[in-house]
BAVEX-569884 format. One record per residue (C-alpha): residue in three letters; x negated, y negated, z negated. Coordinates in steps of 0.2 Angstrom, whole numbers. Example, Ala and Ser with C-alpha at 12.3 -4.5 7.8 and 13.67 -1.06 7.14 Angstrom:
% BAVEX-569884
<site code="Ala" x="-62" y="22" z="-39"/>
<site code="Ser" x="-68" y="5" z="-36"/>
***
This chain:
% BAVEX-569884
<site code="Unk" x="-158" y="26" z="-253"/>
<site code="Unk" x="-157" y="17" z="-236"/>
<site code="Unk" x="-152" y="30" z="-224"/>
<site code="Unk" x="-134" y="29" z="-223"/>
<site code="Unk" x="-135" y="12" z="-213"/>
<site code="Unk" x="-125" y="-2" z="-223"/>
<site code="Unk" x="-112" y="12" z="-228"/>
<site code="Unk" x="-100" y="8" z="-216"/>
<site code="Unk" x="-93" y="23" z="-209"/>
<site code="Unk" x="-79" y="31" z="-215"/>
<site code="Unk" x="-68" y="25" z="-228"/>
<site code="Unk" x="-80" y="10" z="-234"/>
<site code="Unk" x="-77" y="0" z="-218"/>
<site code="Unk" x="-60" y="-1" z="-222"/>
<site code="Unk" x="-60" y="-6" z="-241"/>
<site code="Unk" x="-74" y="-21" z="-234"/>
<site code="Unk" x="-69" y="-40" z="-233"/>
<site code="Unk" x="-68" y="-48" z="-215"/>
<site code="Unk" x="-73" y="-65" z="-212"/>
<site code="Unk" x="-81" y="-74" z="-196"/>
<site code="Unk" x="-99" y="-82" z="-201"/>
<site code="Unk" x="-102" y="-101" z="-197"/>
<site code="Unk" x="-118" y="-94" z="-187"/>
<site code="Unk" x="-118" y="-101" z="-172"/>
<site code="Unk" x="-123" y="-117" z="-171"/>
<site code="Unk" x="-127" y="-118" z="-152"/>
<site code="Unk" x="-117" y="-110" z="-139"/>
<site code="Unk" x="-118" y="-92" z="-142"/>
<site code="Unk" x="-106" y="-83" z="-148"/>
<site code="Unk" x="-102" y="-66" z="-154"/>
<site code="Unk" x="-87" y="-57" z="-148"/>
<site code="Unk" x="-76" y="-40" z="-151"/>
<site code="Unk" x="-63" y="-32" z="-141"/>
<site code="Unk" x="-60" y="-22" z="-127"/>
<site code="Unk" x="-66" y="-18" z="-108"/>
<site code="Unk" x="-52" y="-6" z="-102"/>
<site code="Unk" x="-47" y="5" z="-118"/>
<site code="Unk" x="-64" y="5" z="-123"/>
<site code="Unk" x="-71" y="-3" z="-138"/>
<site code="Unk" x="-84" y="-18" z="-135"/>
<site code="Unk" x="-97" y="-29" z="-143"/>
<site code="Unk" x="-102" y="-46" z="-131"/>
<site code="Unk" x="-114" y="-58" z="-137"/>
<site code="Unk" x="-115" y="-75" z="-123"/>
<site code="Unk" x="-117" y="-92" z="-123"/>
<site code="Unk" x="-102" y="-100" z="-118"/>
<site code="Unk" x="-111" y="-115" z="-111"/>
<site code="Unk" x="-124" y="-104" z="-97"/>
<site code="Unk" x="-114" y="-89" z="-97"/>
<site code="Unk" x="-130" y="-76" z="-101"/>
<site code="Unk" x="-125" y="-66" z="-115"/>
<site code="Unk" x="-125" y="-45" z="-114"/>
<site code="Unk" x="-112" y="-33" z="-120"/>
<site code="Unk" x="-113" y="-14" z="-127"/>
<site code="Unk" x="-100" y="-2" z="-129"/>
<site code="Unk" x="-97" y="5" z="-145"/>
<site code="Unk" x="-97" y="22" z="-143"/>
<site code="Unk" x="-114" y="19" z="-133"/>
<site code="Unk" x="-123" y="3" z="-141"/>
<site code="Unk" x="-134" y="1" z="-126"/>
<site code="Unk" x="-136" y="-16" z="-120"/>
<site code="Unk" x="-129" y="-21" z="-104"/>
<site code="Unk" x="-137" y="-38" z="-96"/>
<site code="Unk" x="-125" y="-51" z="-91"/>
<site code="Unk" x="-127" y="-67" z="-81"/>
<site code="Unk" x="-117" y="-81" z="-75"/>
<site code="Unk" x="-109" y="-97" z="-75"/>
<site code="Unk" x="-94" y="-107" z="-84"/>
<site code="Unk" x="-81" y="-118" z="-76"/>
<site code="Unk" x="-70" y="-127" z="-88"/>
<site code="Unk" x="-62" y="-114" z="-97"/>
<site code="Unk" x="-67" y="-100" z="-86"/>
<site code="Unk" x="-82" y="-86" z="-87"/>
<site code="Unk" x="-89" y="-79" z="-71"/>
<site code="Unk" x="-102" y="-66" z="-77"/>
<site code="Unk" x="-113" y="-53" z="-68"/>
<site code="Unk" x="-117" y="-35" z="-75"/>
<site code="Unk" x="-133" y="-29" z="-74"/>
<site code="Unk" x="-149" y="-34" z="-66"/>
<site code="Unk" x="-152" y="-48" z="-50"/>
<site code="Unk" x="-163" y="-34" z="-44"/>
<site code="Unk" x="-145" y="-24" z="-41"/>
<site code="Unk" x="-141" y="-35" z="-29"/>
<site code="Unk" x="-122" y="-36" z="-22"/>
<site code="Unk" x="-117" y="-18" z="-31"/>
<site code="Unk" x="-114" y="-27" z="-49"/>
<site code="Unk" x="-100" y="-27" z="-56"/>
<site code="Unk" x="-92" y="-43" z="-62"/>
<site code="Unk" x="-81" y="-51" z="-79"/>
<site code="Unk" x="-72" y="-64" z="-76"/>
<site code="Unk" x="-63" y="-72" z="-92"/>
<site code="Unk" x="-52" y="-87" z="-97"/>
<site code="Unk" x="-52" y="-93" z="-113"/>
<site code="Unk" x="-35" y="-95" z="-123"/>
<site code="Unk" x="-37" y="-103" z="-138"/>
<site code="Unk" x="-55" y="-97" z="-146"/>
<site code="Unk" x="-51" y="-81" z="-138"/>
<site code="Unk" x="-56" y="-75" z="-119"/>
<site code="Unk" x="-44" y="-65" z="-108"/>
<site code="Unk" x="-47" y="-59" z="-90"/>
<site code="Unk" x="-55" y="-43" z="-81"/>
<site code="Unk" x="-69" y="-33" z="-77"/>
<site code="Unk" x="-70" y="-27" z="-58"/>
<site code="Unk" x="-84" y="-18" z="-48"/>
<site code="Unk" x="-88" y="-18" z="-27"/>
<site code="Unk" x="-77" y="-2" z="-27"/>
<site code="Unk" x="-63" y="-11" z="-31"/>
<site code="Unk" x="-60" y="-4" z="-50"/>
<site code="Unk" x="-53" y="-18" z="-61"/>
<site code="Unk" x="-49" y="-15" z="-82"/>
<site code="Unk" x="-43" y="-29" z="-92"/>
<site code="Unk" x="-55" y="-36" z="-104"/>
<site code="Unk" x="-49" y="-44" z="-121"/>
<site code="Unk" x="-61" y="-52" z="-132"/>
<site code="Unk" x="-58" y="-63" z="-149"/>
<site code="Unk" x="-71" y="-71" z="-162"/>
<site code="Unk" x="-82" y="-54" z="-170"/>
<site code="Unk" x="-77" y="-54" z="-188"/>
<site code="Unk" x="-90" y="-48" z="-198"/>
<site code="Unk" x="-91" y="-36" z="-213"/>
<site code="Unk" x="-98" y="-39" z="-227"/>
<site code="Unk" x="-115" y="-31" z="-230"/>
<site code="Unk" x="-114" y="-17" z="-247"/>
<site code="Unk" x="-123" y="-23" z="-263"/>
<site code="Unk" x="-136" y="-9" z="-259"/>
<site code="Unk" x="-140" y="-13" z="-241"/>
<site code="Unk" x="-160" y="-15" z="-237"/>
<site code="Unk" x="-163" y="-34" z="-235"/>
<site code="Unk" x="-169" y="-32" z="-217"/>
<site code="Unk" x="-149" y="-29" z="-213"/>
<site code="Unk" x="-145" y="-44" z="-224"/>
<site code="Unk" x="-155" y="-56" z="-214"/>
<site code="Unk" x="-146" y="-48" z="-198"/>
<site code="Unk" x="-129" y="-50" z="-205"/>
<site code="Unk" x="-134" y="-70" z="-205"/>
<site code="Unk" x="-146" y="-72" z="-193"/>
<site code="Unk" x="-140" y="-58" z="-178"/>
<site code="Unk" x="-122" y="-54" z="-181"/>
<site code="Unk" x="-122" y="-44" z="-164"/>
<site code="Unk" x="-137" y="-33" z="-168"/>
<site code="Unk" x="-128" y="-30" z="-188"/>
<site code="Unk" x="-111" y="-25" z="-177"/>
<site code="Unk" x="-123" y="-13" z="-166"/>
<site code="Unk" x="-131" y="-4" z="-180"/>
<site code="Unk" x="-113" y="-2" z="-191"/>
<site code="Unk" x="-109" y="17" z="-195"/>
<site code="Unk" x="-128" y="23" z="-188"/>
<site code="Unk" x="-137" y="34" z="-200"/>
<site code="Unk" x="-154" y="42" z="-200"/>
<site code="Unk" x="-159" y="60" z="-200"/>
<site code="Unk" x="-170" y="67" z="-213"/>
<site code="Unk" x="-186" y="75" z="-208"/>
<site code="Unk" x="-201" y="83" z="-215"/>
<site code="Unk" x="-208" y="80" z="-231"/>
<site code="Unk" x="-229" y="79" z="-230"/>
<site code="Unk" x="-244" y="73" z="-241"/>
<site code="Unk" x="-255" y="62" z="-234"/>
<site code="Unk" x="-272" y="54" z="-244"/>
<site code="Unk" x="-263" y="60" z="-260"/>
<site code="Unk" x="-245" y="53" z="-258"/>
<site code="Unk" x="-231" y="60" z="-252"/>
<site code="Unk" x="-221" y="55" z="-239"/>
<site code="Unk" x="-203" y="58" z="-234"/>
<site code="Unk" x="-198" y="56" z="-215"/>
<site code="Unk" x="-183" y="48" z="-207"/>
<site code="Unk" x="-178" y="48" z="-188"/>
<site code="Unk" x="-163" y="41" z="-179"/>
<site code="Unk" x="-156" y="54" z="-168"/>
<site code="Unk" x="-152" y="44" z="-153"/>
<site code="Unk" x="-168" y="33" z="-150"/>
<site code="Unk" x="-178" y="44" z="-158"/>
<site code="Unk" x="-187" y="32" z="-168"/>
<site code="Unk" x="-198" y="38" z="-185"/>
<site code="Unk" x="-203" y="32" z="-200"/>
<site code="Unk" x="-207" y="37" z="-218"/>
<site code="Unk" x="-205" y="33" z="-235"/>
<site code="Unk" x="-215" y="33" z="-248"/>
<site code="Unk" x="-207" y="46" z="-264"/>
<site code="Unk" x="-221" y="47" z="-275"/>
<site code="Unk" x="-239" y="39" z="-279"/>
<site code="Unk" x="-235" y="22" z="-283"/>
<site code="Unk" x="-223" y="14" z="-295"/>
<site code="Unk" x="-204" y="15" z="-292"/>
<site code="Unk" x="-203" y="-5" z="-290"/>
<site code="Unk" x="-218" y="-4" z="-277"/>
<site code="Unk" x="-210" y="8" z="-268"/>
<site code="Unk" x="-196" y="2" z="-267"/>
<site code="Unk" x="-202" y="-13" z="-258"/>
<site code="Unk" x="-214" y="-5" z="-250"/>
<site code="Unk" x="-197" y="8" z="-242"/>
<site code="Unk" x="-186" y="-9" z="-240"/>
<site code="Unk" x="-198" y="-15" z="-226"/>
<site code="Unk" x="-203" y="1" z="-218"/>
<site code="Unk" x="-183" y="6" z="-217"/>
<site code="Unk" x="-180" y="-12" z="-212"/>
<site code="Unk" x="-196" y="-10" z="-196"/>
<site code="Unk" x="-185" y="7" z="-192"/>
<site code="Unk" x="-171" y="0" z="-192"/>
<site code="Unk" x="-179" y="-15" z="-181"/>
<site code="Unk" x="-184" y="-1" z="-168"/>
<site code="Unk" x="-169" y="8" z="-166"/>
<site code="Unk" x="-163" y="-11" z="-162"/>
<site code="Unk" x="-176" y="-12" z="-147"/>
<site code="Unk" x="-173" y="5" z="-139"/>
<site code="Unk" x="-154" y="0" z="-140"/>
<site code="Unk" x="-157" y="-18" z="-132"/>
<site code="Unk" x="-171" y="-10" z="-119"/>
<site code="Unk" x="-162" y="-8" z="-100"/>
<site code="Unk" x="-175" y="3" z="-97"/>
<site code="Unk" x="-187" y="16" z="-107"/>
<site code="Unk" x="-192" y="13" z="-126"/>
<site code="Unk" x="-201" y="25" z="-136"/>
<site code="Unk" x="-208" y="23" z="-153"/>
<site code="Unk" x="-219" y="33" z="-165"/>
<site code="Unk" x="-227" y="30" z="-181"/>
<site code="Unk" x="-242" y="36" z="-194"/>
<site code="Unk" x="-248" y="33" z="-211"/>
<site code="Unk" x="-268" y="25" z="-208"/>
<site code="Unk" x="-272" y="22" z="-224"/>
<site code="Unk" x="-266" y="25" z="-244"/>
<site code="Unk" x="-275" y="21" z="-260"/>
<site code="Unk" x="-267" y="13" z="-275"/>
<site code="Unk" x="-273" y="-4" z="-268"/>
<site code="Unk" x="-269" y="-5" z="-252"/>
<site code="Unk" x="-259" y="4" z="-239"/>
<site code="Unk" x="-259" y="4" z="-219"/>
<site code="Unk" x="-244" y="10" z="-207"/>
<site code="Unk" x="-246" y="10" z="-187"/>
<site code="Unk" x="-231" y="8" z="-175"/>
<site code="Unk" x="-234" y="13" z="-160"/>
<site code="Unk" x="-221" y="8" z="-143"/>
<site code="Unk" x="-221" y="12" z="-125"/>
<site code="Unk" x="-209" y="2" z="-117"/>
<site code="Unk" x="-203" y="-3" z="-99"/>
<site code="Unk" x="-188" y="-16" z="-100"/>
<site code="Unk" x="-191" y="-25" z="-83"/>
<site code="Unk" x="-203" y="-33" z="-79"/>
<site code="Unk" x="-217" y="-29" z="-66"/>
<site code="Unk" x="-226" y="-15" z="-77"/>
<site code="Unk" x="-223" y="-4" z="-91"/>
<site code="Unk" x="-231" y="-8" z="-107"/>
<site code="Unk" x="-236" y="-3" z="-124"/>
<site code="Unk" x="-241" y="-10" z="-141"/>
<site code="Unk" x="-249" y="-2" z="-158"/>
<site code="Unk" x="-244" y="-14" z="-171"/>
<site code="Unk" x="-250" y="-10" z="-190"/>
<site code="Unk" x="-242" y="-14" z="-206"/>
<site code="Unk" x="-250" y="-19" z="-220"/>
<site code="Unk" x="-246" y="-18" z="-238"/>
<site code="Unk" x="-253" y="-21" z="-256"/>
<site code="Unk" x="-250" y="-9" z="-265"/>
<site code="Unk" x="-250" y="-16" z="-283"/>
<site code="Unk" x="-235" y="-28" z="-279"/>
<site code="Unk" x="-230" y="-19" z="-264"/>
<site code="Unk" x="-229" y="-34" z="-252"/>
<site code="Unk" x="-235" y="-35" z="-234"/>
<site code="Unk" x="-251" y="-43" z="-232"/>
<site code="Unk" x="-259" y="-55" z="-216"/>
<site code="Unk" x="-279" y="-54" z="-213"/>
<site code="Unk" x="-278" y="-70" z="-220"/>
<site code="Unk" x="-276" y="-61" z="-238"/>
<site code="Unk" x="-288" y="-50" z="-236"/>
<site code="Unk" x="-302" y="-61" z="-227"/>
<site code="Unk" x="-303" y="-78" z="-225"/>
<site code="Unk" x="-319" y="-88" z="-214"/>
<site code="Unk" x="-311" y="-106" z="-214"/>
<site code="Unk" x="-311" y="-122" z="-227"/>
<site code="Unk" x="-300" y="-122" z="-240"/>
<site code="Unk" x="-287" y="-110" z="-247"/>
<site code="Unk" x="-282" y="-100" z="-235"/>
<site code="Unk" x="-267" y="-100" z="-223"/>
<site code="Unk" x="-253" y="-90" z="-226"/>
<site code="Unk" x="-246" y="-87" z="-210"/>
<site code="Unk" x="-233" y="-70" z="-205"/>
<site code="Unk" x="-227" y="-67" z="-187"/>
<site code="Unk" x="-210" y="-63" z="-187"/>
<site code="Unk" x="-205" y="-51" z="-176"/>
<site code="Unk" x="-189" y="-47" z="-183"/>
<site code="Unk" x="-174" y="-56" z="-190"/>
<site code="Unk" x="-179" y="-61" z="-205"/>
<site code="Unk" x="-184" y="-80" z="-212"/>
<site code="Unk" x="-197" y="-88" z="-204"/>
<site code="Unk" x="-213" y="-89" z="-212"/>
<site code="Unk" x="-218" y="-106" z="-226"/>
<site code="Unk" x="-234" y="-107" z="-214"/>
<site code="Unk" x="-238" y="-120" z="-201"/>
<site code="Unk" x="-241" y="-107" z="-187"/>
<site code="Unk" x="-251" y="-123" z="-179"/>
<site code="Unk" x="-263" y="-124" z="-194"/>
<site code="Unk" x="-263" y="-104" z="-191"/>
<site code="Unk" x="-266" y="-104" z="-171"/>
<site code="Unk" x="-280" y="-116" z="-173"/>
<site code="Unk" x="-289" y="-108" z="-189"/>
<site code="Unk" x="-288" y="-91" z="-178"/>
<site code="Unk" x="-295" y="-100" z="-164"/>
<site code="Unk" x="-307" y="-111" z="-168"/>
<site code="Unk" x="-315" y="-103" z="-184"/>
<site code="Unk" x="-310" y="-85" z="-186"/>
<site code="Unk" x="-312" y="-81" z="-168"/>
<site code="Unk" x="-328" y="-84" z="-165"/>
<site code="Unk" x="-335" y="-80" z="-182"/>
<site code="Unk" x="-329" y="-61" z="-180"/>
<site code="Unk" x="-336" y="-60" z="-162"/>
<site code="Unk" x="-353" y="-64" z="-172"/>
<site code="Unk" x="-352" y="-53" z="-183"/>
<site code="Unk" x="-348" y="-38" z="-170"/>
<site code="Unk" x="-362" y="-44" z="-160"/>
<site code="Unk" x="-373" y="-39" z="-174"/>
<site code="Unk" x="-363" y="-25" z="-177"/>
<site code="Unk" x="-362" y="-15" z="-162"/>
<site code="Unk" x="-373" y="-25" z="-149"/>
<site code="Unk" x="-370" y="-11" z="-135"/>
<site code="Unk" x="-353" y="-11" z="-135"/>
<site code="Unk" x="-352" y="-31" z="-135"/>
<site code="Unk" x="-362" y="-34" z="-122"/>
<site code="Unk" x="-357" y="-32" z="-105"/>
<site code="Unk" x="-371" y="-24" z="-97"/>
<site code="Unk" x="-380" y="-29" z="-81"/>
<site code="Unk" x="-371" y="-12" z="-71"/>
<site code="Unk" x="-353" y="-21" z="-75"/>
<site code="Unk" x="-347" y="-5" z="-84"/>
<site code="Unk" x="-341" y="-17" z="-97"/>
<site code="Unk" x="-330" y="-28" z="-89"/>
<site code="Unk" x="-317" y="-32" z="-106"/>
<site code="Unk" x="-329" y="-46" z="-112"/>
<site code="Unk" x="-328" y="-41" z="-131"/>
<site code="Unk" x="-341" y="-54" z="-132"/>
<site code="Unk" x="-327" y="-67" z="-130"/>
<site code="Unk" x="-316" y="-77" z="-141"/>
<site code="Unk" x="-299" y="-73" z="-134"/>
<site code="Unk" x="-297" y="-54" z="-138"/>
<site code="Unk" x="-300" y="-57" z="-155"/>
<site code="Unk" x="-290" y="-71" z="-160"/>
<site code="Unk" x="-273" y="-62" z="-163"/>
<site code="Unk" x="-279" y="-45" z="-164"/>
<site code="Unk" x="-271" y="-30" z="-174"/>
<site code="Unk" x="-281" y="-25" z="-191"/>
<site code="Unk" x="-278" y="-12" z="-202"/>
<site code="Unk" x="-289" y="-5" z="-218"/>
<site code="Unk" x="-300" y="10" z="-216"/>
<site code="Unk" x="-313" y="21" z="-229"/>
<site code="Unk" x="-325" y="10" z="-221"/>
<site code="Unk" x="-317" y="-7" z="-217"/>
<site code="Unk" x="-306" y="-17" z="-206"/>
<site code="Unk" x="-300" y="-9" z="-190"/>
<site code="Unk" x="-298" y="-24" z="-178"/>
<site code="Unk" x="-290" y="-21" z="-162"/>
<site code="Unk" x="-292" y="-32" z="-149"/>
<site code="Unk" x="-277" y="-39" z="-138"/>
<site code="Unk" x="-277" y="-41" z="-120"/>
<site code="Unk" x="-263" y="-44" z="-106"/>
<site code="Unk" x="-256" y="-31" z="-99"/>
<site code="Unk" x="-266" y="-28" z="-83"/>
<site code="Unk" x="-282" y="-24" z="-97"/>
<site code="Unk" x="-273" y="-16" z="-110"/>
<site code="Unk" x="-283" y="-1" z="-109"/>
<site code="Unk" x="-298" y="-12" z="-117"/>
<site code="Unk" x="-289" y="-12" z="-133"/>
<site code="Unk" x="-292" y="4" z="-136"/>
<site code="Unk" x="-309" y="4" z="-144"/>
<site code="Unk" x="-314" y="15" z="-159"/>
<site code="Unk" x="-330" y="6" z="-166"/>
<site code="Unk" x="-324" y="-10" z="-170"/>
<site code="Unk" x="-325" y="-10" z="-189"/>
<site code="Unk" x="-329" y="-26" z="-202"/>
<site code="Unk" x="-337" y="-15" z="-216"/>
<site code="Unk" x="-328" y="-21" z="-233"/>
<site code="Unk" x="-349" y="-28" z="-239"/>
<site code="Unk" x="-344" y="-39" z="-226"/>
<site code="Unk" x="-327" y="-43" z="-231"/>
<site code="Unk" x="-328" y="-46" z="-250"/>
<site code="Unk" x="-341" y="-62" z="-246"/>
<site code="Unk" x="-327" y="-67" z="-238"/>
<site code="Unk" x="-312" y="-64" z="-249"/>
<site code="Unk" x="-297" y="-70" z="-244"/>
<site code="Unk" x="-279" y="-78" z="-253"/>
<site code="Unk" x="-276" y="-61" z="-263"/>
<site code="Unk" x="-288" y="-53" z="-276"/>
<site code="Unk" x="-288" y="-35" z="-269"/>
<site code="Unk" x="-298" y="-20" z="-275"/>
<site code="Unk" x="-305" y="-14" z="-256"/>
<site code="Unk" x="-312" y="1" z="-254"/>
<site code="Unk" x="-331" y="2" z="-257"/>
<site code="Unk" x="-335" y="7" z="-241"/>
***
C-alpha cells in the first residue's frame, strides 16, 4: 500500500507537475543542482550560511557552516572538529540562483550550480506523513524521492498478523498490520507506522555519524495496541546515545493515544497534548498547560503510587546501591508508557550520563489503578 515511496521513480516522476512551494518564510531555502557532474540536494539559510547538502546518489547529509557577504556564500564542509582539512563552497548568487565552486586543502576544485528545488507533487495515494514533508521539509521530501522498502517476513503476534518492511540502506524495520482489525483501522493505524519508518530512514540519512533502529510489537488486543522503536545513535556530540520510544494506538478508531487518554490525575478534562517528533502539524495542546500538569500533578502522583507499589525498588537504600532516585519527581514526568497484560509500563527518563536507570522492568501501574483514573478516551483496558 505505502511501500513504493511517493511512486516517483521511473516513469511517474516524469508525468508529475513542478512547482516551487512558497515554504520558506525565513531564510532557508532549498536548492538543486549540481557539485562537479554529480547530482545535489542543499538546504541553507541564506542569511547565516548553515544549511547541509547530500548527494543524490548517496542521500547522506553533509554539515555546512559559514557566512554571507552581500551576494556571496562562503561555507565550510563538515565538522569544526575537522579543523583545517575541510573543504570549502564558495557561491555567488545570480538572480535567485547561486553559482561558484567547491574546493578542498588538496587543491581539487568542481563547479557547483544550484537553482530554487522545484518540488513534485506528492501522488493521491501517498501516506500523510509524506504529505506534511512535502509542505513542511521539502529537503527531506526530495531526499526520500525514488526510495522504496523491502518486504520482509510475515509473523503472528497476540493473534494478529503482521507483515514486515525494511529499507535496505538504513536498515530501518517496521510492520504493518494485514489482519485482526478492520480495514479502516488498519489503514490508519499502517499510515503512521509507515509514516514513523519513513521518519527513521530520514534520521539515519541526516546522522554524520552512526544510527541504528529496531522495532517490536508490545501489545495487541482489539482495544488497544503498543509498538516500541528502539535507536542507538551517535551524531556528535560528547557520547553516543540511545532511546526506546513507544507508540500507542486505539485500536477501535485506530488513532494514536497520549497517557493523557488513558489516565488522567489533574482537574478538569484532560489535556490533549502530542509531542511531535516528526513533520507533521503541531499539536491543538498548550504544551504549557501540559508541561506544568506533568509536573506538578501527574509527577508526583505516580511517584506515590510506585512507592506503594514497589517500595524496595523506590527507595534508595542506606548502602547507595540505588543511586537513580526513582523516588523523585523528575524521572517521571516525561516518561515513556506503553500497555501491558497487567498495566501501564512507564519508563523513566534520565540524561544521558544515567541512561542506564531507565531501564527498569517493575515499574507497572496495574489497570485497578488506572480505571479510577480514567482518562479523555473511554477505552476497554485489559482486566489486569
Amino acid at each position: 500500500m505505502f511501500h513504493g515511496l511517493l511512486r516517483l521513480s521511473g516513469i511517474l516522476v516524469l508525468a508529475v507537475f513542478f512547482h516551487p512551494l512558497a515554504w520558506a518564510e525565513n531564510a532557508t531555502q532549498v536548492y538543486t543542482g549540481t557539485l562537479g557532474k554529480t547530482a545535489i540536494v542543499l538546504e541553507v539559510n541564506t542569511r547565516t550560511g548553515e544549511g547541509r547538502y547530500f548527494y543524490q546518489k548517496y542521500r547522506k547529509d553533509l554539515e555546512l557552516e559559514g557566512s554571507r557577504d552581500g551576494d556571496t556564500l562562503e561555507l565550510s564542509e563538515g565538522s569544526m572538529m575537522d579543523g583545517d582539512s575541510r573543504p570549502t563552497l564558495r557561491l555567488q548568487a545570480i538572480g535567485s540562483n547561486w553559482s561558484g565552486e567547491w574546493s578542498n586543502p588538496a587543491g581539487k576544485t568542481l563547479k557547483v550550480e544550484l537553482q530554487p528545488a522545484m518540488i513534485p507533487q506528492a501522488p493521491v495515494d501517498s501516506l500523510p506523513y509524506i504529505v506534511s514533508l512535502r509542505e513542511t521539509a521539502p529537503y527531506e521530501y526530495l531526499r526520500l524521492q525514488g526510495m522504496k522498502l523491502q518486504k520482509g517476513k510475515t509473523e503472528t503476534f497476540m493473534g494478529y498478523t503482521l507483515q514486515w518492511w525494511s529499507e535496505p540502506k538504513s536498515q530501518a524495520s517496521l510492520f504493518e498490520v494485514v489482519s485482526g482489525y478492520s480495514p479502516q483501522v488498519r489503514q490508519r493505524i499502517n499510515q503512521q507506522l509507515m509514516g514513523r519508518l519513513w521518519g527513521e530512514v530520514i534520521a539515519y540519512f541526516g546522522c554524520s555519524g552512526d544510527y541504528s533502529q529496531s522495532s517490536q510489537p508490545l501489545w495487541m488486543t482489539p482495544s488497544v495496541m503498543s509498538v516500541r522503536i528502539s535507536t542507538d545513535y551517535y551524531c556528535g556530540g560528547a557520547y553516543p546515545d540511545q532511546s526506546n520510544d513507544a507508540l500507542n494506538f486505539d485500536a477501535t478508531t485506530g488513532q494514536t493515544l497520549t497517557l493523557e487518554d488513558v489516565l488522567w490525575v489533574g482537574q478538569g478534562q484532560p489535556l490533549h497534548y502530542e509531542q511531535r517528533d516528526d513533520f507533521n502539524a503541531g499539536s491543538p495542546g498548550s504544551s504549557d498547560a501540559w508541561s506544568k500538569y506533568r509536573t506538578t500533578e501527574l509527577a508526583p502522583w505516580l511517584v506515590a503510587q510506585l512507592l506503594k507499589l514497589y517500595p524496595r525498588q523506590m527507595t534508595v537504600t542506606a548502602e547507595g546501591d540505588n543511586d537513580c532516585h526513582y523516588d523523585e519527581s523528575d524521572p517521571w514526568q516525561f516518561m515513556g508508557w506503553y500497555f501491558t497484560e497487567h498495566g501501564i509500563k512507564f519508563d523513566p527518563s534520565y540524561p544521558h550520563v544515567a541512561a542506564v536507570c531507565g531501564f527498569v522492568d517493575w515499574s507497572v501501574l496495574p489497570y485497578s489503578v488506572v480505571k479510577q483514573h480514567p482518562g479523555a478516551l473511554k477505552l476497554q483496558l485489559p482486566q489486569g
